[in-house]
C-alpha positions in Angstrom: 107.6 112.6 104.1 108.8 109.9 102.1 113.0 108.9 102.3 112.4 109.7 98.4 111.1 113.2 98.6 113.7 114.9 101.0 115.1 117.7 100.0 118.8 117.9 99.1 121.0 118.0 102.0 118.9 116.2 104.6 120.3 113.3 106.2 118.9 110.2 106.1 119.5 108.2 109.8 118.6 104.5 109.4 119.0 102.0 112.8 121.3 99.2 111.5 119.0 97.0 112.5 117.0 98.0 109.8 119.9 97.0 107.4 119.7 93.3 108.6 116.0 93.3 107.0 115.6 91.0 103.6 113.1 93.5 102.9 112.0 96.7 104.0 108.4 98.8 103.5 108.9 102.6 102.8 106.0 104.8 102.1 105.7 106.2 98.3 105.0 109.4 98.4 101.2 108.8 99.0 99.0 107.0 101.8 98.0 104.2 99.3 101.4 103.6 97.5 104.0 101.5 99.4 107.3 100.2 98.1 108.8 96.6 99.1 112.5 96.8 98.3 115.9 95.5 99.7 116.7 97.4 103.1 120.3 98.2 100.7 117.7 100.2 98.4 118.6 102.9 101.5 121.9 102.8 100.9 121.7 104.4 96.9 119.6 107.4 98.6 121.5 110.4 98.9 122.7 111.7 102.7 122.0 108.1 104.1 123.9 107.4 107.6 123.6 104.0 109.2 123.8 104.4 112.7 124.3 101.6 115.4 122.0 102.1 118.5 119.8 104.6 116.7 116.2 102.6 118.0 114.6 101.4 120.9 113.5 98.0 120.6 110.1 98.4 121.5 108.8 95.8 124.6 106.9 92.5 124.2 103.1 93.3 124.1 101.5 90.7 126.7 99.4 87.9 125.0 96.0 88.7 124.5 93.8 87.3 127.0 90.5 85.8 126.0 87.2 87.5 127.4 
């Protein structure tokens, strides 16, 4: 689901790191249409919560080795 499909009521958590983003990719509602915007576009959606902490960083990936 889409941050612009849900239903009335639902909140919205976004990490704060995603807030320091320029920009930000959300899906569009279907698997081919994406939508570049401002990470502050998340701010004008209803129920939005920015929340410090709420991720993991995920962990470095070890440089591909060549065969």
């Amino acid at each position: 689901m889409t941050a612009f499909g849900l239903p009335a009521g639902m909140p919205l958590l976004v990490d704060a790191a995603v807030m320091t983003r320029s920009r930000i990719v959300l899906g569009g509602g279907s698997r081919s249409w994406k939508v570049i915007a401002p990470a502050l576009i998340l701010l004008r959606l209803p129920g939005v919560r920015v929340v410090e902490g709420l991720a993991n960083l995920a962990p470095p990936r070890d440089p591909v080795q060549p065969d």
